[in-house]
N, CA, C, O and CB atoms as a CASP TS submission, in Angstrom:
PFRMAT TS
TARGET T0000
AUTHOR 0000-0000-0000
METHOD Language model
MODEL 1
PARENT N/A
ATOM      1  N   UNK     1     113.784 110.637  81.067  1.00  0.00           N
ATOM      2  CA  UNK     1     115.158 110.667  80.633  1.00  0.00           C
ATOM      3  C   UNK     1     115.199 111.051  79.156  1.00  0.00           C
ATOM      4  O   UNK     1     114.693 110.258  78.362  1.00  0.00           O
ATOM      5  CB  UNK     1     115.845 109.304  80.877  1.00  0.00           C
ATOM      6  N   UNK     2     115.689 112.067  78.745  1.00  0.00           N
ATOM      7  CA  UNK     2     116.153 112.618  77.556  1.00  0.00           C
ATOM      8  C   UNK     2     117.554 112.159  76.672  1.00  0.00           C
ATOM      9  O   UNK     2     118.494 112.453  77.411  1.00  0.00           O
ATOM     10  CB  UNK     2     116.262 113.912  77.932  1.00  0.00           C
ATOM     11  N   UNK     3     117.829 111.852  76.018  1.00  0.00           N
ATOM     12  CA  UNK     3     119.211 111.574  75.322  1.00  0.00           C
ATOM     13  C   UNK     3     118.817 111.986  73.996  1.00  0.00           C
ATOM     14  O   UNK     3     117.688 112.344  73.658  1.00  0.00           O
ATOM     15  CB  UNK     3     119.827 109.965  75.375  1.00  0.00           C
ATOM     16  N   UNK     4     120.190 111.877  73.039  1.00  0.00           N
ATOM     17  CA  UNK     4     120.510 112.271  72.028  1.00  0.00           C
ATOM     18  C   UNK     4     121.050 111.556  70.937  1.00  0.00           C
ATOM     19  O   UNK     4     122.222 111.337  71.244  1.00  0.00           O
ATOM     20  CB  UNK     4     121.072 112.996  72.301  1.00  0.00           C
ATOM     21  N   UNK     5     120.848 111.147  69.987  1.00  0.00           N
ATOM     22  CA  UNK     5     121.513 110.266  68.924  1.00  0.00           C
ATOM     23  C   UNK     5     122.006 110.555  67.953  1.00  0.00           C
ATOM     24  O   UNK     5     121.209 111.204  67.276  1.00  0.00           O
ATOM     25  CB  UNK     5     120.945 109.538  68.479  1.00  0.00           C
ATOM     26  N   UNK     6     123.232 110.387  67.326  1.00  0.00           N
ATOM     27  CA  UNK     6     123.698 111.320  66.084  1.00  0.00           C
ATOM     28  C   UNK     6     123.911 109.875  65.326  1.00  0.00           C
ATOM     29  O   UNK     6     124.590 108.978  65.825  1.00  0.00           O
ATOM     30  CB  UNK     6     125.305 112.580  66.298  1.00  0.00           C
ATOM     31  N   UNK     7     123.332 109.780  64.223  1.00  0.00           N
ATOM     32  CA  UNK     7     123.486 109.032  63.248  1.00  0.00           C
ATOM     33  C   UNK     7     123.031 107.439  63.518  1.00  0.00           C
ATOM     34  O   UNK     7     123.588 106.611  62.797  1.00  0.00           O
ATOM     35  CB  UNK     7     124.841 109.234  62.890  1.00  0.00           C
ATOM     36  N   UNK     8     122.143 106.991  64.417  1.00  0.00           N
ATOM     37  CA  UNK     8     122.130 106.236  65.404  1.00  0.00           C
ATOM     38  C   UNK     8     122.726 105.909  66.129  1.00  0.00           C
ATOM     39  O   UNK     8     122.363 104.763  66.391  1.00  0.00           O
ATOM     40  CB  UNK     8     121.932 105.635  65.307  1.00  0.00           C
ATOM     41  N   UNK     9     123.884 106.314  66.994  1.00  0.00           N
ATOM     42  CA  UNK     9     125.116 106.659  68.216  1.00  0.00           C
ATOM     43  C   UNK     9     124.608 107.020  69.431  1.00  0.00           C
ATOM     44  O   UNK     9     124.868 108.201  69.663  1.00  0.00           O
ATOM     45  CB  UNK     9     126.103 107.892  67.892  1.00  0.00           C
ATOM     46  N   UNK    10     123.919 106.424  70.400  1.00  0.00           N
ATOM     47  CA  UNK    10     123.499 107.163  71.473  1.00  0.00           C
ATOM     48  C   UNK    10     124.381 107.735  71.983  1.00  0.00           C
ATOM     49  O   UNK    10     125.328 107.073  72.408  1.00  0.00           O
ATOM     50  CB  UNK    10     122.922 106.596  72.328  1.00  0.00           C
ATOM     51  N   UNK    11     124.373 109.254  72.124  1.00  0.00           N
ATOM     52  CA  UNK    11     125.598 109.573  73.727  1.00  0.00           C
ATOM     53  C   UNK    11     125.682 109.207  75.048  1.00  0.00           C
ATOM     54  O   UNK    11     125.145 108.165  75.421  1.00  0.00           O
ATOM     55  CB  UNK    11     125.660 110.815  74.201  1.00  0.00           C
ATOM     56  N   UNK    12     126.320 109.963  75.856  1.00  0.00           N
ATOM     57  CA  UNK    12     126.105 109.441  77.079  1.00  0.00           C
ATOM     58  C   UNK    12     125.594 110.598  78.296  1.00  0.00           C
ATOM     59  O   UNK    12     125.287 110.257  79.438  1.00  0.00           O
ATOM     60  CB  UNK    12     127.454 108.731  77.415  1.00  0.00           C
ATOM     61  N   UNK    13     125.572 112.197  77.733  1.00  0.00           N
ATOM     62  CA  UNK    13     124.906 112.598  78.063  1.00  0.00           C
ATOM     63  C   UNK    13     123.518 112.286  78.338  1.00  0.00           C
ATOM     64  O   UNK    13     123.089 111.288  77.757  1.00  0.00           O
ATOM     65  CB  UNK    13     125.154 113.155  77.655  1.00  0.00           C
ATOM     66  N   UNK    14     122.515 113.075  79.286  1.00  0.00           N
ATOM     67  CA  UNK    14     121.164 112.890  79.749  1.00  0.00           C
ATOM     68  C   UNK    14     120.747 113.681  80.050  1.00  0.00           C
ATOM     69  O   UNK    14     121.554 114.610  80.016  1.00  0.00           O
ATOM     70  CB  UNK    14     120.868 112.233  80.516  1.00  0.00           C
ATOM     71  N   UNK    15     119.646 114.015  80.453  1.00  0.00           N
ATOM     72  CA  UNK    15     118.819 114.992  81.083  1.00  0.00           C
ATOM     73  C   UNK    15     117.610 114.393  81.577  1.00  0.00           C
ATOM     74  O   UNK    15     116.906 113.737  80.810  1.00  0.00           O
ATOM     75  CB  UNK    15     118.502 116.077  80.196  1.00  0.00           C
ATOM     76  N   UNK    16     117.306 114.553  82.767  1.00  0.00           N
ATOM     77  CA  UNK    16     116.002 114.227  83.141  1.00  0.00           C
ATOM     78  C   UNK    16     115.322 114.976  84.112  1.00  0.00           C
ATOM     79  O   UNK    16     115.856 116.018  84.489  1.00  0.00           O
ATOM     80  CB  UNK    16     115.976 113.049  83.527  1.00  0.00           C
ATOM     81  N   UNK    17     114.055 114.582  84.671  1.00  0.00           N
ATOM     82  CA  UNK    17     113.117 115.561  85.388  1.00  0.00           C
ATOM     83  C   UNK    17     112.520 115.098  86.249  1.00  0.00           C
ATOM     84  O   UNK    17     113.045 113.984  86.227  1.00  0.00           O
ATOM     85  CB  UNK    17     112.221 116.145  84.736  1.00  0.00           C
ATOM     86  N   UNK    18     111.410 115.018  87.475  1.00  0.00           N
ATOM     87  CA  UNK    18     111.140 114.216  88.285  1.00  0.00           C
ATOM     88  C   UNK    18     109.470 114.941  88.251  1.00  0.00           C
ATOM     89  O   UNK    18     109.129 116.041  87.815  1.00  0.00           O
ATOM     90  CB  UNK    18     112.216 114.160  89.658  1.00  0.00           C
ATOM     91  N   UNK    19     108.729 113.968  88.819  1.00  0.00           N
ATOM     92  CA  UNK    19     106.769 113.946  88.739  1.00  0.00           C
ATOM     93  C   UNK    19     106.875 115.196  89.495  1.00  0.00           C
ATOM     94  O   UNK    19     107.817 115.549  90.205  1.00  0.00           O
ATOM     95  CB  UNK    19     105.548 112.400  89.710  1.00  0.00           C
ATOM     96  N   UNK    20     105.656 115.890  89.217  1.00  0.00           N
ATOM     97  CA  UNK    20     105.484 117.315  90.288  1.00  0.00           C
ATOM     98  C   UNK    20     103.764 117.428  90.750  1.00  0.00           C
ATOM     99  O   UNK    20     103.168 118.312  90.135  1.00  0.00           O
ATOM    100  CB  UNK    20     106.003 119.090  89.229  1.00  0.00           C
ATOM    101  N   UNK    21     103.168 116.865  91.462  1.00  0.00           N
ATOM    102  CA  UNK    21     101.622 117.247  91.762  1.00  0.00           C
ATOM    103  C   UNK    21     100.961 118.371  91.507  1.00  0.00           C
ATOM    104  O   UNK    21      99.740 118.525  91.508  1.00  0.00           O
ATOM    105  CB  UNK    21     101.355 117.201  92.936  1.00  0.00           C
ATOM    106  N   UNK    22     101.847 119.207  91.275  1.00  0.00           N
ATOM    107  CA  UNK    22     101.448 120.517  91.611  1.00  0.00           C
ATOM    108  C   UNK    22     100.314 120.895  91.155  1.00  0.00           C
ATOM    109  O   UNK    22      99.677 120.036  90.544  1.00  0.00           O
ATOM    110  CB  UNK    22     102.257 121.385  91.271  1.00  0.00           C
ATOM    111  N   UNK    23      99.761 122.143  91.285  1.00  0.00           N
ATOM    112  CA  UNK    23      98.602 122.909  90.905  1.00  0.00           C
ATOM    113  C   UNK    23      98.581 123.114  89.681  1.00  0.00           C
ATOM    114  O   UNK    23      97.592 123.156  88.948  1.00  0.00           O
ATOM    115  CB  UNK    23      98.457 124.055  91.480  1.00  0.00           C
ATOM    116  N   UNK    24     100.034 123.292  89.330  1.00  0.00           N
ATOM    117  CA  UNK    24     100.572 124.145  87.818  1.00  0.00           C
ATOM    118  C   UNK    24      99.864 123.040  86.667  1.00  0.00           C
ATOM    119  O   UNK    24      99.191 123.323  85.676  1.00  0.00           O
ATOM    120  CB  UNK    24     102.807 124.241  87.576  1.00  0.00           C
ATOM    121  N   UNK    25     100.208 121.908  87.100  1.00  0.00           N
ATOM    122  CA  UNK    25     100.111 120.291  86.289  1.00  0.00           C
ATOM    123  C   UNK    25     101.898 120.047  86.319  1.00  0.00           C
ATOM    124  O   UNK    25     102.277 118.987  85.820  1.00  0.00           O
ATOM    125  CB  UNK    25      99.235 120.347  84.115  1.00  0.00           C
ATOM    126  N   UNK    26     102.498 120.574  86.635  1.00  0.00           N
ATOM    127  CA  UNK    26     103.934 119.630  86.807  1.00  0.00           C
ATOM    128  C   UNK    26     104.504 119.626  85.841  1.00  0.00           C
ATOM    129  O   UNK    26     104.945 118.579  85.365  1.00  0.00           O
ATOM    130  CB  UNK    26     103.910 118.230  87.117  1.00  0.00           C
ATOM    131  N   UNK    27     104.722 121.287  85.040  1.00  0.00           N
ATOM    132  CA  UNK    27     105.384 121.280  84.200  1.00  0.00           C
ATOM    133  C   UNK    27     106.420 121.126  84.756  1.00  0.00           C
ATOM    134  O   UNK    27     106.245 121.001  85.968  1.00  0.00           O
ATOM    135  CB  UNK    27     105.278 122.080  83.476  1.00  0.00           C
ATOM    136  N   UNK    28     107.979 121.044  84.297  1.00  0.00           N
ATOM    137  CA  UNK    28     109.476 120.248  84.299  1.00  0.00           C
ATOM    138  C   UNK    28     110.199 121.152  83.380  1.00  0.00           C
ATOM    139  O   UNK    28     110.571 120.319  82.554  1.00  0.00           O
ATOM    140  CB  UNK    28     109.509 118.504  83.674  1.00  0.00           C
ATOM    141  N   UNK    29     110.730 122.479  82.883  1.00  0.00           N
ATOM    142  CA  UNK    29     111.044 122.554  81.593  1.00  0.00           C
ATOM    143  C   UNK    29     112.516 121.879  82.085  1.00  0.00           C
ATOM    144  O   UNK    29     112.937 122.029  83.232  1.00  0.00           O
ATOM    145  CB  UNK    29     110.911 124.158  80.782  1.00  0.00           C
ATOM    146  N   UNK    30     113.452 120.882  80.728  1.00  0.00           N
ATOM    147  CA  UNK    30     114.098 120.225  81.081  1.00  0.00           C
ATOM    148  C   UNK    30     115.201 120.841  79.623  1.00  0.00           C
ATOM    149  O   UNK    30     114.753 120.980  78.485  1.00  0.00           O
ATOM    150  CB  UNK    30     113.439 118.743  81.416  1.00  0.00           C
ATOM    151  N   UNK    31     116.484 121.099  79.969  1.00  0.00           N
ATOM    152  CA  UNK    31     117.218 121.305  78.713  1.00  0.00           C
ATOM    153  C   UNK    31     118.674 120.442  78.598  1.00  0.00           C
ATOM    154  O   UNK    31     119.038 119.883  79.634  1.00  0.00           O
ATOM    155  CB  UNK    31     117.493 122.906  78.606  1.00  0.00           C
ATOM    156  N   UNK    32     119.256 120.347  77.776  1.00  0.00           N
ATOM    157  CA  UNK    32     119.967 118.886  77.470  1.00  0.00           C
ATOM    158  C   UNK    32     120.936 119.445  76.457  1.00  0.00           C
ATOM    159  O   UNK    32     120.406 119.540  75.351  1.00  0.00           O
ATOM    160  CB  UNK    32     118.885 117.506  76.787  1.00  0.00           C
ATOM    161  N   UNK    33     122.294 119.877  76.497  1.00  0.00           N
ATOM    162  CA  UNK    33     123.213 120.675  75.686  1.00  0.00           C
ATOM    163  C   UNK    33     124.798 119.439  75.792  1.00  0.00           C
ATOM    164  O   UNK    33     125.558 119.191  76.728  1.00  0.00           O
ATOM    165  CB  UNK    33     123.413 122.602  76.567  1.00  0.00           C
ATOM    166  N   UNK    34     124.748 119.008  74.583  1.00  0.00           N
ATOM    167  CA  UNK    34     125.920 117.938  73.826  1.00  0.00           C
ATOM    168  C   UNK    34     126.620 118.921  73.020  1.00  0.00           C
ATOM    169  O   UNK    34     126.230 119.922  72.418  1.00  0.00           O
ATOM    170  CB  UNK    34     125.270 116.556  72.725  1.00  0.00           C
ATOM    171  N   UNK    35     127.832 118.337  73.174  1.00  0.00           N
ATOM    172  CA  UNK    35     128.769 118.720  71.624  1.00  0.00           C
ATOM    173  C   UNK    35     128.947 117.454  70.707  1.00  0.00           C
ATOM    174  O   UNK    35     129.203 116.354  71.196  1.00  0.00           O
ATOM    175  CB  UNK    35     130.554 119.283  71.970  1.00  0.00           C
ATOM    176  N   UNK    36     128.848 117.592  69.796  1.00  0.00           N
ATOM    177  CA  UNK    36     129.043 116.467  68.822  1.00  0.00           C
ATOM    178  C   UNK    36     130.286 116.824  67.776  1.00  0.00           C
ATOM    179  O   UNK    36     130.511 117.937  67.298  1.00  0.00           O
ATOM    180  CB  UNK    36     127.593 116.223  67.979  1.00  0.00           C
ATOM    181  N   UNK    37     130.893 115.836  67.585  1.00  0.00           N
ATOM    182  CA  UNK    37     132.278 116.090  66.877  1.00  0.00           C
ATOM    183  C   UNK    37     131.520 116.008  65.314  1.00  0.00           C
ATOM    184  O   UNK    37     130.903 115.033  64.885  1.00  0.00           O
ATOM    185  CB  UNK    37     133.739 114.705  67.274  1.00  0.00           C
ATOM    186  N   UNK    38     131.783 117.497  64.500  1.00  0.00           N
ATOM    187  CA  UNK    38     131.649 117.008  63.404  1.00  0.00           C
ATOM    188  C   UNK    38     132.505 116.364  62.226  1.00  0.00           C
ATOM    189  O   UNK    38     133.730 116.255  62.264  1.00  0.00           O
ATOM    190  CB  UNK    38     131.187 117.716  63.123  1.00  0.00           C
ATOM    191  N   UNK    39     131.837 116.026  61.363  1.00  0.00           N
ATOM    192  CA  UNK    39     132.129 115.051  60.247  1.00  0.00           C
ATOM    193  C   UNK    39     132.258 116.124  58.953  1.00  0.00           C
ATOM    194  O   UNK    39     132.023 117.331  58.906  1.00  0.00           O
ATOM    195  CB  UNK    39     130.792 113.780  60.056  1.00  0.00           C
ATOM    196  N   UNK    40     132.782 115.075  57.806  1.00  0.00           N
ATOM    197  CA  UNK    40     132.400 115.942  56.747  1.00  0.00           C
ATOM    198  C   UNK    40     131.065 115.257  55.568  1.00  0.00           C
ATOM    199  O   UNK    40     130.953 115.315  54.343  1.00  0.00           O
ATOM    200  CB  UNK    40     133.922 116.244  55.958  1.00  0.00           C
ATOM    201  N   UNK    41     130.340 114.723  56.493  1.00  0.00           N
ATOM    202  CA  UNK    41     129.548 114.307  55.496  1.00  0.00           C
ATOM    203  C   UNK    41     128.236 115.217  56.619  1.00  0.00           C
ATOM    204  O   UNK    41     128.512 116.022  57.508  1.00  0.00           O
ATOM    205  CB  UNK    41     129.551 112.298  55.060  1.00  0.00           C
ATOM    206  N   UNK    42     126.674 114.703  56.152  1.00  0.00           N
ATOM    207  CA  UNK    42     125.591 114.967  57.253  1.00  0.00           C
ATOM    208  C   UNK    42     125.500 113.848  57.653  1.00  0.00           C
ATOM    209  O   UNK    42     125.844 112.726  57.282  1.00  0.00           O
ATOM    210  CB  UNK    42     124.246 115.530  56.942  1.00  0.00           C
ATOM    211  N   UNK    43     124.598 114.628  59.080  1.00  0.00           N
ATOM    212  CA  UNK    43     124.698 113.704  60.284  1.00  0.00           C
ATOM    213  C   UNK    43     123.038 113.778  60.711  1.00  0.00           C
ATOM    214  O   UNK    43     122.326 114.773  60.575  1.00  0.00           O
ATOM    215  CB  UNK    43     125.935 114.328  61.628  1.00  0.00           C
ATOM    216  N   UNK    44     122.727 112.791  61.123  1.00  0.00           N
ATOM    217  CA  UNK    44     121.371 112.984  61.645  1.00  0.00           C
ATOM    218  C   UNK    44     121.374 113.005  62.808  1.00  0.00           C
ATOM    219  O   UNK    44     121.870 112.032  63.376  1.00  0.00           O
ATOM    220  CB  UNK    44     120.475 112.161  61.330  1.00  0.00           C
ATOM    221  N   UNK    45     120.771 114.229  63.704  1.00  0.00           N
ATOM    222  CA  UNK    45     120.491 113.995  64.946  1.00  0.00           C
ATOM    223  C   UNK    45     119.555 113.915  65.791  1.00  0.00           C
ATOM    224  O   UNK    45     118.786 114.870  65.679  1.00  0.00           O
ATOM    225  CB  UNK    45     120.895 114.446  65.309  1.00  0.00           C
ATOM    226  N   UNK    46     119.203 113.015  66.794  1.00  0.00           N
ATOM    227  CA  UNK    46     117.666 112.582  66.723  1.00  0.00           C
ATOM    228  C   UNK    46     117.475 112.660  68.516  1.00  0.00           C
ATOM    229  O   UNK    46     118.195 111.888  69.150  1.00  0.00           O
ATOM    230  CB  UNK    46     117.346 110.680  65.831  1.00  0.00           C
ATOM    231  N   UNK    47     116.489 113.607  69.340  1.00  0.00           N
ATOM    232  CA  UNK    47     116.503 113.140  70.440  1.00  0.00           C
ATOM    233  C   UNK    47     115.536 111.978  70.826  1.00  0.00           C
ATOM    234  O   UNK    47     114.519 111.563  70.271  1.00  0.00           O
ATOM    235  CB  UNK    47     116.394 114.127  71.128  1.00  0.00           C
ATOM    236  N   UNK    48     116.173 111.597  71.936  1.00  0.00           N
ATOM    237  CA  UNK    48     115.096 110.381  72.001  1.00  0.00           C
ATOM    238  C   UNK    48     114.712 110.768  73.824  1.00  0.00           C
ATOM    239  O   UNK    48     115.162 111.713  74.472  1.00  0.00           O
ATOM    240  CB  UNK    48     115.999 108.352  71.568  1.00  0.00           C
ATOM    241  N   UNK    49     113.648 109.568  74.348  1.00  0.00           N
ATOM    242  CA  UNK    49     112.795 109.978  75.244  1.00  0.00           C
ATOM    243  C   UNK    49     112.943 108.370  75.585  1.00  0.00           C
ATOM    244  O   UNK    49     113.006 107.536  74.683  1.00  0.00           O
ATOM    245  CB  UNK    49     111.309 110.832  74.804  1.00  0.00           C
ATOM    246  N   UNK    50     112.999 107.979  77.169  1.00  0.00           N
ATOM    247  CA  UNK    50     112.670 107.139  78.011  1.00  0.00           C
ATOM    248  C   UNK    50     112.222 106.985  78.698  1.00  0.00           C
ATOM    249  O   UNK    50     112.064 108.059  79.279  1.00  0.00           O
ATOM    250  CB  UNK    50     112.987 106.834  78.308  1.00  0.00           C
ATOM    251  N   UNK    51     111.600 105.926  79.395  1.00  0.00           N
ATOM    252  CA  UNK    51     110.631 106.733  80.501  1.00  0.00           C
ATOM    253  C   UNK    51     111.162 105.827  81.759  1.00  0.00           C
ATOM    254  O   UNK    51     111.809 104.891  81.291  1.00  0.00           O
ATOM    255  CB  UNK    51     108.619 106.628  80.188  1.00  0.00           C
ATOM    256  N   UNK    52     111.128 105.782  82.916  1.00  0.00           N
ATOM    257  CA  UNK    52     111.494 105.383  84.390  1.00  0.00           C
ATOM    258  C   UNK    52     110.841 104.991  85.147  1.00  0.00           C
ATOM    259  O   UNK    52     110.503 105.872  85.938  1.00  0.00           O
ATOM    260  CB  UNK    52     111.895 106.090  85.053  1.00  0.00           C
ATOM    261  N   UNK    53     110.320 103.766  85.413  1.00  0.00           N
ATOM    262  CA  UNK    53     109.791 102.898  86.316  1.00  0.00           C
ATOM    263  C   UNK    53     108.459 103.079  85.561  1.00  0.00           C
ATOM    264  O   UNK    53     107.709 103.846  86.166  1.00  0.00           O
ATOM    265  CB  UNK    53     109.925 103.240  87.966  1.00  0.00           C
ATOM    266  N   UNK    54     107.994 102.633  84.512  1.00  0.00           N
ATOM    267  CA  UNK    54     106.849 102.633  84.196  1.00  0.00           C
ATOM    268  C   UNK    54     105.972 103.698  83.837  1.00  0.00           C
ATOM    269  O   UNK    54     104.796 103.536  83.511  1.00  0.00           O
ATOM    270  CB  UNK    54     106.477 102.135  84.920  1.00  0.00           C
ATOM    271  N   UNK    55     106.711 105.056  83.921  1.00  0.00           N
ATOM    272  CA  UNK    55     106.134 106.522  83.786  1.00  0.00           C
ATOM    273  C   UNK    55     105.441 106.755  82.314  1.00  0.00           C
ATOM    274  O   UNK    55     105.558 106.034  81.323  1.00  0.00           O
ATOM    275  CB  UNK    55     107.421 107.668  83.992  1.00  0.00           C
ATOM    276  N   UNK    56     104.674 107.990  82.457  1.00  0.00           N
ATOM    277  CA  UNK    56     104.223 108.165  81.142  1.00  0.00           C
ATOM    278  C   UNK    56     104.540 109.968  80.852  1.00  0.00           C
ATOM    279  O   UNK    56     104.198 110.613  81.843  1.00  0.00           O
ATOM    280  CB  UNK    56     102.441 107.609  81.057  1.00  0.00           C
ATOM    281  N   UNK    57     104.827 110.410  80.281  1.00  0.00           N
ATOM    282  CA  UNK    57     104.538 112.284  79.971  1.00  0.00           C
ATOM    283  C   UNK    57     103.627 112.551  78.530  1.00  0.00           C
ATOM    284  O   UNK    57     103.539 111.907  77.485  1.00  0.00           O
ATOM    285  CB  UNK    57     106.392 113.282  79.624  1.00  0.00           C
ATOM    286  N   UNK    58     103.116 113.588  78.922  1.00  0.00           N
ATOM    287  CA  UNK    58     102.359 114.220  77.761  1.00  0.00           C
ATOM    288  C   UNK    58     103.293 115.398  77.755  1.00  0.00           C
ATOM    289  O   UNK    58     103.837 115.728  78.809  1.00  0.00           O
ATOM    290  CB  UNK    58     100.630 114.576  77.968  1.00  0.00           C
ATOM    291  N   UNK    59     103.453 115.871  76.951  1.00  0.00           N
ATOM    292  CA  UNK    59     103.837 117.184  75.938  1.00  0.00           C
ATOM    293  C   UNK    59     103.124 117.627  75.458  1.00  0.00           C
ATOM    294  O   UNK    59     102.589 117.133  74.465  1.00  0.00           O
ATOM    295  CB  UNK    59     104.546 117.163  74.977  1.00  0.00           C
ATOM    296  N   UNK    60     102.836 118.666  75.923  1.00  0.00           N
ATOM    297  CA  UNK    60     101.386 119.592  75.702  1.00  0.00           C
ATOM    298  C   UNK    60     101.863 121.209  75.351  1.00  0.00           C
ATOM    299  O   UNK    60     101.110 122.146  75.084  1.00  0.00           O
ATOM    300  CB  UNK    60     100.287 119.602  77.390  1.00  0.00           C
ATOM    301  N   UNK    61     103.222 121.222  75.431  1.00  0.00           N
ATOM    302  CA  UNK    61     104.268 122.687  74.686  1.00  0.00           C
ATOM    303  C   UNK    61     104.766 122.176  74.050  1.00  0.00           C
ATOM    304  O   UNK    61     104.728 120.961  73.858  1.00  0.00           O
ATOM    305  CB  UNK    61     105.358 123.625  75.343  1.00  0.00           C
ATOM    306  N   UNK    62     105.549 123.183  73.399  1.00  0.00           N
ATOM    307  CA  UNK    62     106.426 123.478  72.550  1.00  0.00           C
ATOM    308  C   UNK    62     108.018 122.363  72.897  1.00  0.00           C
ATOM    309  O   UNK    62     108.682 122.289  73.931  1.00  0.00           O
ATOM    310  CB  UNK    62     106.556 125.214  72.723  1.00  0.00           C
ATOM    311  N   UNK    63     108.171 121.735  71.750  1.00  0.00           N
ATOM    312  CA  UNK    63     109.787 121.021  71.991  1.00  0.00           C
ATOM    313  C   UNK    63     110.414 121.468  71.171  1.00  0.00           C
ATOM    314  O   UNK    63     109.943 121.631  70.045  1.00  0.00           O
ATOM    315  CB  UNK    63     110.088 119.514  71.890  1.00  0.00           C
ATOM    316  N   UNK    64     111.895 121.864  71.541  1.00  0.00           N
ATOM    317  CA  UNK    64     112.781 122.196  69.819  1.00  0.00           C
ATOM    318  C   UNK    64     113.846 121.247  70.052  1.00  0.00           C
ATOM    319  O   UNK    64     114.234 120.887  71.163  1.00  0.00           O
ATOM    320  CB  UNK    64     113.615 124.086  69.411  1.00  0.00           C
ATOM    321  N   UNK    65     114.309 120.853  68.897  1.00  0.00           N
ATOM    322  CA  UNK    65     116.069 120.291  68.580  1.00  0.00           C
ATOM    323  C   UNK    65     116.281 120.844  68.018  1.00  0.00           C
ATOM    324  O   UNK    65     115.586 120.988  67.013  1.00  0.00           O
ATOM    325  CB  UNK    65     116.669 119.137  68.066  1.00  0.00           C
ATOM    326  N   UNK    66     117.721 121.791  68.290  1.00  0.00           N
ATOM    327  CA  UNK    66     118.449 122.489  67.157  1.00  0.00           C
ATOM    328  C   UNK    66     119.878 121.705  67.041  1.00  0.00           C
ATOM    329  O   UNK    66     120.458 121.223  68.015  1.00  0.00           O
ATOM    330  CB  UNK    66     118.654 124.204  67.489  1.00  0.00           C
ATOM    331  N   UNK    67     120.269 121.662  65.937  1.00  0.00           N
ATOM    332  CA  UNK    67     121.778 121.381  65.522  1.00  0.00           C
ATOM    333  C   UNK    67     122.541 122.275  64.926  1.00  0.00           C
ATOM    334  O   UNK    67     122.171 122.471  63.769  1.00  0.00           O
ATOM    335  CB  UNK    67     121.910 120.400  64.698  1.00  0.00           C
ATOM    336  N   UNK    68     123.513 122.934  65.266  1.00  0.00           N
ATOM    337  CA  UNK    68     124.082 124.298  65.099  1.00  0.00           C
ATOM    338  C   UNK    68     125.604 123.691  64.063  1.00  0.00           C
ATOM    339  O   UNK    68     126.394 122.930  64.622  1.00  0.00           O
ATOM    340  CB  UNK    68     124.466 125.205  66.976  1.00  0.00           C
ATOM    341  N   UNK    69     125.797 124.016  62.940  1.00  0.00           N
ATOM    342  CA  UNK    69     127.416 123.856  62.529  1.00  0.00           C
ATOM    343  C   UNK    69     127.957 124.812  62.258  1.00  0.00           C
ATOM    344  O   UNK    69     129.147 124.779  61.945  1.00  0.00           O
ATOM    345  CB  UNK    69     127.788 123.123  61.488  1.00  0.00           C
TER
END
């Protein structure tokens, strides 16, 4: 489970992905697109990562967060 935090604010958007056996290794690419109301000051925005029934992931690519104003 993927989420998003702006200023410490969790949203309520999500994104998530499910285990894959596969041959590949079970890559998932997973993408996660919020609007955030801006402010006039800065804002920090931070994704965050959960995991589901005890799961674990490695990240072994590339991750980006962009924040666009």
């Amino acid at each position: 489970m993927f989420r998003i935090s702006v200023d410490g604010n969790l949203l309520n958007n999500e994104a998530s992905f499910t285990y894959s056996g596969s041959a590949t290794g079970g890559r998932m690419p997973t993408t996660l697109v919020v609007g955030v109301p801006l402010r006039t000051k800065n804002q920090t925005v931070t994704a965050m990562w959960h995991n589901v029934r005890g799961s674990t992931v490695i990240v072994d690519s590339p991750c980006t967060l962009s924040a666009i104003y």
